[in-house]
N, C-alpha and C positions, 0 to 999 in steps of 0.2 A: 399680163398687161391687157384691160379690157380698153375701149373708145368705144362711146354711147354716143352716136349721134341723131341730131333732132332739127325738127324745124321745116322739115320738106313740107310740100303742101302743093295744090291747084291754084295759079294765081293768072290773070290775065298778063299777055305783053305789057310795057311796060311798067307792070308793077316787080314789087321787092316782097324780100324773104330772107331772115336772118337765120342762119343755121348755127348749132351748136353742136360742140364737142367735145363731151366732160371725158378725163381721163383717169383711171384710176391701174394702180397698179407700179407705175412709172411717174413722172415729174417733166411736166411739158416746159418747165424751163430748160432741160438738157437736151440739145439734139436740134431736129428739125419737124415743127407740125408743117403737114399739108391738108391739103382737100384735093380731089381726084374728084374726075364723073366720067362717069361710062353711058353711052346710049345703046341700044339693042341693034348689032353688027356691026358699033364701033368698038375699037380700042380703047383701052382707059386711057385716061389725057391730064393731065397737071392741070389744075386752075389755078390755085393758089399756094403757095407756100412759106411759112415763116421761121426764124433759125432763134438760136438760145438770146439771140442780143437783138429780133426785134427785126432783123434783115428779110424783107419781103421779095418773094416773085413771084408772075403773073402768067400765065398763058395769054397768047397773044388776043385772043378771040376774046377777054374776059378785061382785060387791061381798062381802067376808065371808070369799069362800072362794078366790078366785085372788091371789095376791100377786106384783106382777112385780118385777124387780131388776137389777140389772147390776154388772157387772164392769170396770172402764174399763182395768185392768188387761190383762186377757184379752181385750178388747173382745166380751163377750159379754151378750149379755142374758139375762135367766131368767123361766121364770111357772112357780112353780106353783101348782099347781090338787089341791084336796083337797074331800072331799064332791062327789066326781063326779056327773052327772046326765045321764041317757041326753038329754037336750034338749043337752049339750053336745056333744056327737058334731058333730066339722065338721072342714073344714080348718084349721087353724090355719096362719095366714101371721106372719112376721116383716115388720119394716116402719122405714123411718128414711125424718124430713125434717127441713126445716130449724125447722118449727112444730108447735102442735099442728092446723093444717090438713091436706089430704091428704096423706098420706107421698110422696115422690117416686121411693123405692128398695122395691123388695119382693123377698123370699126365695120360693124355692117353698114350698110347704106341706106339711105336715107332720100326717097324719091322726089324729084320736083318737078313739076308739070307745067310747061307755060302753054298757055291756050292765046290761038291767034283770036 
């Protein structure tokens, strides 16, 4: 199972950034995709995540303003994120398992920078 994700970039506070995450290997219609980020001495952290039927959750800090999605299609997942905020600045990882427990597949990450 590989997850290629894309889209990170330098964007000022309240600007957006669509992130992508094409999966191959596996079928993001079974299971649960997320998106995870990590910042440098924190922990990774849930931002988004969505299940085989569509079922979304949020990390509290993220709720409002990132909206994740997929494409079962294209087997790709999407977040985006609008109303940027320099506290969002992390890695941003892709991520599929079979629950919403630990992911068992993760993508490399994919950096994003908000500048105050």
């Amino acid at each position: 199972v590989q997850l290629q994700a894309s889209g990170g970039g330098l964007v000022q506070a309240g600007g957006s950034l669509n992130l992508s995450c094409v999966a191959s290997g596996s079928e993001i219609r079974i299971g649960v995709m997320g998106w995870f980020r990590q910042a440098p001495g924190d922990q990774r952290e849930v931002v988004a995540r969505i299940s085989a039927r569509g079922l979304t959750g949020y990390g509290d800090s993220v709720k409002g303003r990132f909206t994740i999605s997929k494409d079962n299609a294209k087997n790709t997942v999407y977040l985006q994120m609008n109303s940027l905020k320099p506290e969002d600045t992390a890695a941003y990882y892709c991520a599929q398992g079979a629950g919403w427990g630990a992911p068992a597949y993760w993508g490399q990450g994919t950096q994003v920078t908000v500048s105050s």
